[in-house]
ZAGUZA-485475 format. One line per field, with one value per residue (C-alpha): residue in three letters; z, y, x. Coordinates in nm, 4 decimals, m for minus. Example, Ala and Ser with C-alpha at 12.3 -4.5 7.8 and 13.67 -1.06 7.14 Angstrom:
<pts>
residu <- ala,ser
z <- 0.7800,0.7140
y <- m0.4500,m0.1060
x <- 1.2300,1.3670
</pts>
This chain:
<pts>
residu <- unk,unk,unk,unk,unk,unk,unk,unk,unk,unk,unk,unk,unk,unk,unk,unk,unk,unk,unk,unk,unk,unk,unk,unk,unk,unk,unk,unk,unk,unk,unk,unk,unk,unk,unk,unk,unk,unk,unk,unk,unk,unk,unk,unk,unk,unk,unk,unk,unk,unk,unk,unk,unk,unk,unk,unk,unk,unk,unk,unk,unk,unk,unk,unk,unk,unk,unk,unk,unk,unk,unk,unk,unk,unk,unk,unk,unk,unk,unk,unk,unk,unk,unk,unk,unk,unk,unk,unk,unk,unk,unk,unk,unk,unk,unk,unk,unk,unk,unk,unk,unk,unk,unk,unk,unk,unk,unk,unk,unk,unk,unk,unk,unk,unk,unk,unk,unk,unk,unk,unk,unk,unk,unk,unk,unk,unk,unk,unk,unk,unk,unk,unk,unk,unk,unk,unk,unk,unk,unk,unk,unk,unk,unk,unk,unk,unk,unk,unk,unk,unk,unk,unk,unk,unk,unk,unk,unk,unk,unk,unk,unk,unk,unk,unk,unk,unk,unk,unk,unk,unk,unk,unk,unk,unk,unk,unk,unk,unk,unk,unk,unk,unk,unk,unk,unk,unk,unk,unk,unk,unk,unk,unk,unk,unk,unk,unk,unk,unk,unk,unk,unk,unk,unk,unk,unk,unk,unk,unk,unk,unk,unk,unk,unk,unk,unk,unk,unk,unk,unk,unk,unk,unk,unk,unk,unk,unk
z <- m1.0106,m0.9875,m0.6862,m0.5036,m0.5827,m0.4460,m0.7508,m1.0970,m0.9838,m0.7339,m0.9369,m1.2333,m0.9233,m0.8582,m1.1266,m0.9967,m0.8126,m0.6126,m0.5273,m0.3828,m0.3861,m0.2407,m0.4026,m0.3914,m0.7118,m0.8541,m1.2273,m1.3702,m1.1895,m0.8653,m0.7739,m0.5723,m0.7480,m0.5132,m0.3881,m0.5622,m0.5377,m0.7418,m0.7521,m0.9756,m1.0644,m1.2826,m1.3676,m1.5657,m1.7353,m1.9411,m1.9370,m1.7752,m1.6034,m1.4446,m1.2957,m1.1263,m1.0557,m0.8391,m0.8514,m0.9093,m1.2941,m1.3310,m1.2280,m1.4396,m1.5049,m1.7254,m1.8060,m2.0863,m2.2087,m2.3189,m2.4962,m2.7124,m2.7486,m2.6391,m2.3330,m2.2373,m2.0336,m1.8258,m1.8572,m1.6656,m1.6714,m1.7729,m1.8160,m1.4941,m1.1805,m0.9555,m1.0086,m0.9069,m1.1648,m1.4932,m1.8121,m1.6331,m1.9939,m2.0737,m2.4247,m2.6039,m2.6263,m2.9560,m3.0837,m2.7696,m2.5129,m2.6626,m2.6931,m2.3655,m2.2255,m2.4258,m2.3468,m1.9333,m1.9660,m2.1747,m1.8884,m1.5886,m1.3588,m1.3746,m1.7867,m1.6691,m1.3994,m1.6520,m1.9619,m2.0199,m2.0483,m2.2872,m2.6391,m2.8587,m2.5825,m2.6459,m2.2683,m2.2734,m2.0099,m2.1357,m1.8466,m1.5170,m1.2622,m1.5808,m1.6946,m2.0437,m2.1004,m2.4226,m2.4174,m2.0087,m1.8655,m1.5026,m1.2534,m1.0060,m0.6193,m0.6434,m0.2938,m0.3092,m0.6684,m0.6100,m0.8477,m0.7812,m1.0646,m1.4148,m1.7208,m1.9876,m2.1970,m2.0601,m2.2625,m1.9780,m2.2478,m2.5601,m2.7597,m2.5601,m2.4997,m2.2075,m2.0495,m1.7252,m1.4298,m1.1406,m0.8276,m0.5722,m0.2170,0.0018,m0.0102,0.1325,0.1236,m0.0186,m0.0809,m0.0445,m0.3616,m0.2889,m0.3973,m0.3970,m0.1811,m0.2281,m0.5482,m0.6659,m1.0535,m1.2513,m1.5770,m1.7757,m1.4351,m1.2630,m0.9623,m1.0423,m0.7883,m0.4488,m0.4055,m0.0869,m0.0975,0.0978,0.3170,0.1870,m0.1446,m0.2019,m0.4455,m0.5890,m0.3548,m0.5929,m0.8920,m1.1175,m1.5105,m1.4192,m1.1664,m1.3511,m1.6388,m1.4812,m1.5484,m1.2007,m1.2046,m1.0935,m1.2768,m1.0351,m0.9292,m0.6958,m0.5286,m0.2202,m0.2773,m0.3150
y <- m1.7591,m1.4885,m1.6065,m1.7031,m1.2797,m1.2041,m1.2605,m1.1068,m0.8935,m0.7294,m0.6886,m0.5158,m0.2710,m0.0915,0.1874,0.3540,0.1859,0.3181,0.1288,0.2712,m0.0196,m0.0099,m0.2541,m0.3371,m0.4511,m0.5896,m0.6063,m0.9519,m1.0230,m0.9927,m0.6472,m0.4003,m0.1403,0.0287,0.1056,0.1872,0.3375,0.3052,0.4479,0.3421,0.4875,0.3321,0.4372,0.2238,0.4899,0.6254,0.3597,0.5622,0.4924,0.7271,0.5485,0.7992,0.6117,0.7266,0.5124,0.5451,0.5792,0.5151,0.7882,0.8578,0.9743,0.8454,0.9093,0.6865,0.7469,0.4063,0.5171,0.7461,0.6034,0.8954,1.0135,1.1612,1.0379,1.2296,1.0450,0.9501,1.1761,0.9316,1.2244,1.3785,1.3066,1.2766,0.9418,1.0142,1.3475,1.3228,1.5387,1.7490,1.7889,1.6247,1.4521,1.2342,0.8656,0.7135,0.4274,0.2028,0.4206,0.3988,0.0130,m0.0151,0.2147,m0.0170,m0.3261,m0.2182,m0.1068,m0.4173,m0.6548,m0.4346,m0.6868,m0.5669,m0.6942,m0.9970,m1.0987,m0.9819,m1.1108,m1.3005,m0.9618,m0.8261,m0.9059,m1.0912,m1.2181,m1.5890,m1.8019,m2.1214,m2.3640,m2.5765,m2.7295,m2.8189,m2.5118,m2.3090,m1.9873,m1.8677,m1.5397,m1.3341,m1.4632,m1.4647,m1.8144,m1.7550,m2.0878,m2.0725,m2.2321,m2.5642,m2.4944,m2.1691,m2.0617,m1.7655,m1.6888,m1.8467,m1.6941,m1.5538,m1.5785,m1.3479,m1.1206,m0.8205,m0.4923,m0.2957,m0.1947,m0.1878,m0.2768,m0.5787,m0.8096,m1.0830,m1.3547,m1.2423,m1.4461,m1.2573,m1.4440,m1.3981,m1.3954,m1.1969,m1.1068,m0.8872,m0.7966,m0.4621,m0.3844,m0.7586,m0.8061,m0.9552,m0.7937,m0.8691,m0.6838,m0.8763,m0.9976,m1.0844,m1.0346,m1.2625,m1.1574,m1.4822,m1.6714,m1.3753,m1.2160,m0.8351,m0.7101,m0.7300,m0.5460,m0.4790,m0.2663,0.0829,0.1724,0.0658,m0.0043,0.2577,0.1641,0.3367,0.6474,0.9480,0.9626,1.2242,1.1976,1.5738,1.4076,1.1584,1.3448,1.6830,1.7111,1.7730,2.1221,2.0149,1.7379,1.4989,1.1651,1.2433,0.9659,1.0595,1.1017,1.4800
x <- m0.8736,m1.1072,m1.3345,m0.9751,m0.9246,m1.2983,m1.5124,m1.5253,m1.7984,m1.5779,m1.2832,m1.4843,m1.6274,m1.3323,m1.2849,m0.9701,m0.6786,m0.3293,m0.0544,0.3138,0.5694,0.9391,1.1691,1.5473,1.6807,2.0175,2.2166,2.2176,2.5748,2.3922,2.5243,2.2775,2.1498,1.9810,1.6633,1.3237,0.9682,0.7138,0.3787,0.1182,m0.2280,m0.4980,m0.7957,m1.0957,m1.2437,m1.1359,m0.8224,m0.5802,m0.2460,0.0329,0.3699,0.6136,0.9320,1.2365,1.5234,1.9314,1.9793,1.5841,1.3858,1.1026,0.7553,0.4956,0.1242,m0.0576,m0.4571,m0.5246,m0.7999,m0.6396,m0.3437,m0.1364,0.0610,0.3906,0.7355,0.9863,1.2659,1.5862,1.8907,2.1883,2.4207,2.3880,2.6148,2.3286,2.1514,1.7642,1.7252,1.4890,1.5759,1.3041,1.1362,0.8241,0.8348,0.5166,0.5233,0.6674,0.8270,0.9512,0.8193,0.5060,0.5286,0.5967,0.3136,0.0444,0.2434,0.2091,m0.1543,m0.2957,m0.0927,m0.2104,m0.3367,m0.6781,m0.7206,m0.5744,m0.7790,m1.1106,m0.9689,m1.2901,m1.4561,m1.1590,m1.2357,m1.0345,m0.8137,m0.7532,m0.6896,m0.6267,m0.5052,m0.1409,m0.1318,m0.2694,m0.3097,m0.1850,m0.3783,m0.2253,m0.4084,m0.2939,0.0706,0.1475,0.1421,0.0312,0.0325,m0.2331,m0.1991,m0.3753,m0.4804,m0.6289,m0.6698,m0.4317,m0.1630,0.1844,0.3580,0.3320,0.5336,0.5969,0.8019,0.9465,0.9502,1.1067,1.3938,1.1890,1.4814,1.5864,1.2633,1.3954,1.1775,1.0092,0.8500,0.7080,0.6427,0.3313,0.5017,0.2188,m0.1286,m0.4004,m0.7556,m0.8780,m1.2730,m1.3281,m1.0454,m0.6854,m0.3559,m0.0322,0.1624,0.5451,0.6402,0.9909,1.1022,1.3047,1.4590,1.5773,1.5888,1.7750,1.6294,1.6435,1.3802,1.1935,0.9180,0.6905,0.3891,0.4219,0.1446,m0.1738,m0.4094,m0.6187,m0.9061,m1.2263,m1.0764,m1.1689,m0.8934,m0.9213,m0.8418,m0.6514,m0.4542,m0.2980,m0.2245,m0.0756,0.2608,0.4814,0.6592,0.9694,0.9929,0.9857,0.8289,0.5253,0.5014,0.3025,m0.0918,m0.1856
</pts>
């Protein structure tokens, strides 16, 4: 799997990483819910990741410092008419949010892809063209080595843990590394989301531990780059 990406080499090069997705998603009666953007930044060292999400009933913000174990959310405004507004108040992580944050950064498709070099992370293969790495099950293209599909548990509501399989649909070539750029999410064999990359990959371009973890004035997603 990791030469079919561009090597492990590669892969453990790039030390900061940006991605902007646009999804459309649906309930689990197969109702739209709307449209989605995502944009995610990483950062090696010191194990940093920022999401800012805007979406209807979903719109959020999120920065997690892996190697503390700390962070902060802005979180969705349930109560208010409009459907994209945050509480606009920045709160720490605890308790679910907190479980999530460490459950998203440990599964961050960088670990997984290195989780030879991660230690104390058991893989095994249960079956033919079958990766298990920690406890996601990820089936590889016999062809090319790529990744098909994974298999794991969601923890997108903390409280509610449901089976998750995310499909590979597209790829593309950044600093000699492939990405997926369309994926498709299934929640206990319900497709809930689309997603297409927006624009383009940006890796090893410069992050800043200050950008990720600045807290947006107005409370809202930023979700083009500064």
């Amino acid at each position: 799997m990791q030469t079919a990406l561009g090597g492990a080499e590669k892969i453990a090069a790039i030390h900061d990483y940006e991605e902007t997705i646009r999804a459309q998603t649906w309930d689990t009666n197969g109702t739209p819910l709307g449209e989605v953007r995502k944009r995610t930044r990483w950062m090696q060292s010191p194990n940093l990741l920022r999401l800012d999400q805007l979406g209807p009933r979903d719109t959020y913000i999120l920065f997690f410092d892996g190697r503390s174990g700390s962070g902060w959310e802005i979180l969705p405004d349930l109560q208010n008419p409009a459907t994209f507004k945050t509480t606009g108040k920045a709160i720490d992580l605890v308790g679910g949010e907190l479980q999530f944050a460490r459950g998203y950064l440990s599964g961050f498709q960088f670990n997984t892809w290195l989780a030879d070099r991660v230690p104390g992370t058991a893989i095994t293969s249960p079956a033919p063209n079958v990766l298990r790495v920690g406890a996601n099950d990820i089936t590889l293209d016999p062809a090319t080595g790529l990744p098909l599909k994974s298999a794991s548990v969601s923890l997108a509501d903390p409280n509610r843990p449901v089976s998750a399989e995310m499909l590979y649909l597209e790829w593309t070539e950044v600093a000699g590394v492939r990405f997926p750029t369309r994926r498709a999410n299934y929640h206990s064999g319900l497709k809930l989301g689309e997603a297409i990359t927006e624009g383009t990959i940006r890796v090893n371009a410069g992050l800043k531990p200050g950008q990720l973890a600045a807290k947006p004035a107005d409370a809202l997603p930023e979700l083009a780059p500064q």
